[in-house]
C-alpha angles and dihedrals in degrees: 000000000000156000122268092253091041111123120193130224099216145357090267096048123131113260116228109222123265124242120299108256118188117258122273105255121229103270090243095052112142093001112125121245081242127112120250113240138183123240131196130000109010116235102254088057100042085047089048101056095036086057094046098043087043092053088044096050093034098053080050102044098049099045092054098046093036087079098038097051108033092093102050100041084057097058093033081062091041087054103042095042089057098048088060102045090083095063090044092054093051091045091052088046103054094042088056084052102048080045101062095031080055092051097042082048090067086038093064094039084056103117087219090045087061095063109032090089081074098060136092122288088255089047098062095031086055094047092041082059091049099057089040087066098030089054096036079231114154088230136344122213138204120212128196120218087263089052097244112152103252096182144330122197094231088084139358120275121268125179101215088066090044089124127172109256085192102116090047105098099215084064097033099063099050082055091057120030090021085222123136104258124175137190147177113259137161141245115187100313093319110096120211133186110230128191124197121196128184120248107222125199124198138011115319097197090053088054090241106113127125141198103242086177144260136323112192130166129186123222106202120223097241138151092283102058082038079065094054094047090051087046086055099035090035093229150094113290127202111178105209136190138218108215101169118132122234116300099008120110115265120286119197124202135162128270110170127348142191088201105030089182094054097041084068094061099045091051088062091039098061101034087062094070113068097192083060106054086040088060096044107029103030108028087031087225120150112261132207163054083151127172109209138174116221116177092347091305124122115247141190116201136184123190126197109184116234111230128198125225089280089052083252099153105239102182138300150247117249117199123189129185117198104233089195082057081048102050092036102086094042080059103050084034092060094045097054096040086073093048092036085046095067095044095039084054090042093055101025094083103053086037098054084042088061100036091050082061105055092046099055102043096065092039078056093052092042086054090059100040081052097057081032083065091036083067105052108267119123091172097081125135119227140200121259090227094200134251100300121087086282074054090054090042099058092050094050091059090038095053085042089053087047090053095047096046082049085046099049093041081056090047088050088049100055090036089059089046094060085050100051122048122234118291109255094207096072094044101232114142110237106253118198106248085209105061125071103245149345106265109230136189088255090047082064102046086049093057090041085073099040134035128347117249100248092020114116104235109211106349099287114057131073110213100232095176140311117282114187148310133239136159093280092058146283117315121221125191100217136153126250110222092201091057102033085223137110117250140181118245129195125198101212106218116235086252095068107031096045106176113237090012137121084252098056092051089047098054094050091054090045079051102048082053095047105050084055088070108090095161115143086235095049117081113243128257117212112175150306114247142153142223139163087013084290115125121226150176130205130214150170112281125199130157114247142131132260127251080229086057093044088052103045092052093035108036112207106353129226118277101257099051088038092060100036076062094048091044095053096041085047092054090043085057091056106056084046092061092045104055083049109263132119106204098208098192112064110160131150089251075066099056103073108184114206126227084254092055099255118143123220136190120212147154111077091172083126114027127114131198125258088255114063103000118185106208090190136072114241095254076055092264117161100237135227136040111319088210088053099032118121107223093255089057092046090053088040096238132145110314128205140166089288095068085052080057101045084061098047078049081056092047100054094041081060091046093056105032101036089228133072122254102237115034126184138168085242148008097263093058090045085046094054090042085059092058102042116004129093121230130238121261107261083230105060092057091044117019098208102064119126118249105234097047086056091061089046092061096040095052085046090061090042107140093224113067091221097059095056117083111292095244151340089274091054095051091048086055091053092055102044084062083056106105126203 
């Protein structure tokens, strides 16, 4: 047993105790002998005249204000909908930008792409086509280093037009920074959003990196992304040009439009009137509310002007909205309210009478299942309530009932254990599930370097015994004479405490996140002190057994303990992510169970935080358990809440099946099964294993990390649909 930021040193390494949790009240704790009993107006009556009184005063209600309010709703919706379009417009023009700078991006890293500058003038004109058309891109451009134009897939290369696009900002900046940049431009009167991106050959790191030159590729603004922008303002979008040359006046003319019909109307709309095109167009200054008529119909407008990299207005986009479609739900609304009134008032009371009934009748069984728990019985049968919030009700004290039936089985489980000793045959020593850890001759060692047992460690702590050692340092159980408690405290070795060092800073910050996580299945972080020039950290301290105990006496366990375990590890996780930490180490010698049945989740010795994770060790080790390790882990790649995921998916393959998925004769052959090995399937190794918990373990040991649950929660979820 072990603390939450306990490493061990081995498979067979003592645990250090998770956290003390107070003890599960009996369910009909402070809850009189006496028999619950309604007062008053029943249910069904009190429904049935709300119901009746609400449909009287609503049908009223909304036939007098319909009229009253349709106008100005209406223009309350025009007006609001167009303050918002030009940030919807902003936001849909920078995603299709960081979409095609992320695409030109895997472009350059692409090995052929590097040396493709090198080729002859119909090779690269040939490629550039293919990844016009590969990427549906309008045109797609090379660049040498000196930002002379190689190739673009619009025409064959001739030398006479190879021109320096080095002034141009969209290139330059690729040339430069090497960064991705993208920009407006315009080709003809049609607009288009390009992206540029540097091709960069050799290793970075090394100092030996390049600049080969510059990939860049055009999407034109045509109908189809028009379509996208109405879908987002919600009207209708003419993309429009201004093709004047210098010193003329503007001149506007369409690019792409959803209503082809009406955008030739608005063109002329918005051109007759000179202090317009001067705002857009010369100022570059957003432009609208407008009302317009087109073909006779009333119009609202709103016009945001589209710049290039050198803030040149290009064009603009132009978004109406039809006040008649606005207003014409608020009038058809307003004629049928008075036919729907009389028939809604014919059929309402027989109906509420019905419903009122319905409603009641399941709240009334509920009642008595809930009296029926209070009591002590967990085998009740409830209601389905049906689908409505009744519906909801009954599932959620269903599901509640199911947990604590899980919950009590589990009780009974541990509480057999204590009563029987460990079974010989399997060769695993008895361990005292009330005692914090099994002592080991590392454990002394360890102690023999830090506090005395019965000494009183700064001033504060009595030394109760020695707990554990991992790679982090030695654990004591102790008792804090401030608190009056028992609590568990960790000596951090030099090693990993280092004074001045990157370490230390990055303990402290894994410390700072930890002690944020006060979930009862999250062991509990105190603080961080020194004394006598010794490091240490404090944390919670309960007596428990390990889920590697519970394993190793009990083999696979039955389903409903099993998943009470897997529930309660699934919702500490969670609390973990999402106060930024990937644990990194999930085992079952990290899962201590309470004797009230309560999971927790320790040992943080290696866990990181979500920013600025290290995946090695500092000797270049990769970290954690092999036979709990995900396949990123293993190759010491990136690591995210999904590798946490991919070991819980090891874990519960271990709690069902009684083996772990992946055996070796050493850490190096289970390292390489994770990568590239398949599991077993958890029924063929016990028959009776449900289906569908049998896919939830196999999508959490999925290879790929996208193909494993999203996240703790959703995994949760997925075991909460899961039936015994």
């Amino acid at each position: 047993m072990k603390t939450a930021t306990e490493k061990p040193d081995s498979e067979s390494a003592p645990t250090v105790v998770a956290p003390r949790a107070a003890t599960a009240s009996d369910p009909g704790a402070g809850l009189g002998a006496a028999p619950l009993a309604a007062t008053g107006l029943k249910l069904k009556t009190q429904y049935f005249l709300s119901a009746a009184f609400l449909v009287v005063v609503t049908l009223g209600l909304a036939v007098s204000l319909a009229t009253l309010r349709a106008n100005q709703v209406a223009e309350e919706s025009i007006r609001n909908a167009l303050q918002k379009i030009p940030r919807d417009v902003a936001v849909y023009r920078a995603g299709l930008e960081s979409q095609l700078k992320a695409t030109l991006r895997s472009v350059a890293e692409e090995p052929g792409i590097k040396a493709i500058f090198d080729s002859p003038a119909g090779t690269v004109w040939d490629t550039a086509k293919d990844k016009a058309q590969i990427l549906n891109a309008r045109t797609f451009f090379f660049f040498d280093r000196a930002g002379v134009l190689v190739a673009r897939s619009d025409r064959p290369p001739v030398e006479e037009e190879r021109r320096s696009f080095r002034a141009v900002r969209w290139v330059a900046d690729p040339l430069d920074s090497w960064r991705e940049a993208a920009a407006t431009i315009r080709e003809g009167k049609t607009l288009a959003v390009v992206a540029a991106a540097p091709v960069i050959a050799g290793d970075p790191e090394k100092g030996e990196a390049r600049l080969v030159g510059v990939v860049a590729a055009s999407i034109p603004l045509d109908e189809g992304r028009a379509r996208e922008l109405r879908d987002l303002t919600g009207g209708q979008v003419t993309f429009v040009a201004e093709t004047a040359k210098r010193g003329e006046p503007p001149k506007v003319e369409v690019g792409a439009a959803t209503d082809p019909a009406g955008a030739d109307g608005i063109v002329p709309a918005l051109s007759r009137d000179p202090a317009v095109l001067a705002l857009l167009f010369g100022e570059g200054k957003i432009v609208g509310p407008l009302d317009v008529v087109v073909d006779e119909e009333r119009r609202v407008v709103k016009a945001i002007p589209l710049l290039s990299a050198a803030e040149e207005v290009l064009g603009a986009v132009v978004v109406s909205r039809s006040r008649e479609e606005e207003t014409a739900a608020f009038r058809k609304i307003r004629e049928t309210l008075l036919l729907v009134g009389l028939g809604v008032l014919l059929v309402s009371v027989p109906v509420s009478f019905l419903l009122a009934g319905r409603i009641a009748r399941p709240l009334q069984q509920l009642a008595a299942g809930a009296i029926a728990v209070r009591d002590g019985n967990l085998d009740v049968k409830l209601p389905s309530g049906g689908s409505g919030e009744v519906g909801l009700l009954a599932r959620a004290f269903e599901a509640l009932v199911g947990e604590l039936r899980e919950k009590r089985q589990l009780e009974e489980l541990l509480a057999e254990m204590r009563r029987k000793p460990a079974d010989a045959t399997r060769g695993i020593a008895p361990t005292a599930v009330t005692s914090a850890a099994t002592v080991t001759g590392e454990a002394v060692r360890a102690a023999a370097r830090g506090p005395r047992i019965g000494a009183v460690f700064a001033g504060r702590y009595d030394v109760l015994s020695v707990l554990g050692r991992g790679g982090m340092g030695a654990v004591y159980q102790v008792l804090d004479r401030e608190l009056d408690e028992e609590v568990a405290l960790k000596v951090l070795t030099p090693e990993s405490f280092a004074e001045g060092t990157q370490a230390e800073q990055t303990l402290k910050q894994e410390i700072r996140f930890a002690r944020k996580i006060t979930h009862q299945n999250v062991v509990r972080t105190h603080d961080l002190g020194e004394a006598d020039g010794i490091r240490f950290l404090t944390m919670e301290y309960v007596p428990g057994t390990t889920l590697r105990e519970l394993l190793d006496r009990r083999g696979a366990l039955a389903l409903s303990p099993g998943l009470q375990i897997a529930k309660q590890l699934c919702r500490g996780l969670s609390a973990i992510h999402e106060a930024g930490i990937i644990h990194r180490d999930i085992k079952p010698q990290n899962i201590m169970v309470l004797p009230n049945g309560v999971v927790k989740l320790m040992d943080f010795g290696i866990a990181r935080t979500t920013e600025g994770i290290d995946h090695a060790a500092p000797d270049g080790q990769t970290v954690g358990t092999p036979f709990y390790m995900s396949p990123e882990q293993a190759l010491g790649r990136e690591l995210d809440e999904r590798s946490d995921l991919y070991t819980v998916g090891v874990v519960l393959f271990e709690l069902f099946t009684g083996q772990r998925p992946f055996p070796g004769r050493d850490a190096a052959e289970v390292m390489q099964k994770h990568v590239s090995g398949e599991p077993p399937r958890p029924s063929s190794l016990r028959p009776d294993l449900p289906e569908y918990l049998e896919k939830v373990v196999l999508a959490c040991l999925a290879k790929r990390p996208g193909r494993r649950p999203s996240s703790a929660t959703d995994l949760y979820g997925a075991l909460t649909r899961i039936v015994v």
